[in-house]
C-alpha positions in Angstrom: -1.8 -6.6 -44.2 -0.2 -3.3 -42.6 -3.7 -2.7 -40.1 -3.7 -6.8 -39.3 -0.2 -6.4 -37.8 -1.0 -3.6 -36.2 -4.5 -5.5 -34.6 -1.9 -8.5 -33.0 -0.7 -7.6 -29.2 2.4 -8.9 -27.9 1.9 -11.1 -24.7 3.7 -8.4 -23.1 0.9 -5.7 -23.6 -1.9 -8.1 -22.3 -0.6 -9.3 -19.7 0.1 -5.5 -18.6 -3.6 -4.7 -19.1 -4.7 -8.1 -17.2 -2.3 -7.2 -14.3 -4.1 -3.8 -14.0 -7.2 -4.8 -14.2 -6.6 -7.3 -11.2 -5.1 -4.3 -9.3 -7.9 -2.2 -9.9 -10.5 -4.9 -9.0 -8.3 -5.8 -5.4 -8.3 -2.0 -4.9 -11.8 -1.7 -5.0 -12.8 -5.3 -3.1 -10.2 -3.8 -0.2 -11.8 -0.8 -0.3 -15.4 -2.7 -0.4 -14.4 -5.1 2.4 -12.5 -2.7 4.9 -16.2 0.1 4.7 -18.7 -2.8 5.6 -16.0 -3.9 8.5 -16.5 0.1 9.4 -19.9 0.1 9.0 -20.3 -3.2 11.5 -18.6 -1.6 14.5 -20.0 1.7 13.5 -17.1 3.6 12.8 -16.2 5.7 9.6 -14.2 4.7 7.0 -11.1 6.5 6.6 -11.8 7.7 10.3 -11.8 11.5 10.7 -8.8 13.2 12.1 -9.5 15.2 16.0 -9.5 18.9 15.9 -7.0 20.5 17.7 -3.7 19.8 19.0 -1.6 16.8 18.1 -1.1 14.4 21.4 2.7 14.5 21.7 4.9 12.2 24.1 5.7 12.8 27.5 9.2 13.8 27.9 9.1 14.3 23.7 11.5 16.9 22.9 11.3 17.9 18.8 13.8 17.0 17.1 16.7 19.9 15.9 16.4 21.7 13.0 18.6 23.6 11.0 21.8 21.8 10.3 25.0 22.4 8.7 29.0 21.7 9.2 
């Protein structure tokens, strides 16, 4: 009797797994969906950073750093 009760799930535990399951499956239709959209207009999916120097604002300054009282 001991292994039956531990065979029997609480609704708790499969709704957990369900939930994750669902998650996984958006995850990878997202991920599905949003490459053929890149593939269509040609583009690459995640698009690849530009070498060299980050564009900064006009009239930008960087913010402080440091700090203290």
């Amino acid at each position: 009797m001991n292994s039956e009760k531990q065979a029997v799930r609480n609704v708790r535990e499969i709704e957990m797994e369900v939930l994750e399951e669902g998650r996984e499956w958006t995850r990878r239709r997202l991920e599905q969906k949003l490459q053929e959209e890149a593939t269509r207009h040609g583009g690459v999916s995640p698009p690849q950073r530009q070498k060299g120097p980050s564009p900064k604002a006009p009239g930008h300054a960087p913010a402080p750093r440091g700090g203290g009282s």
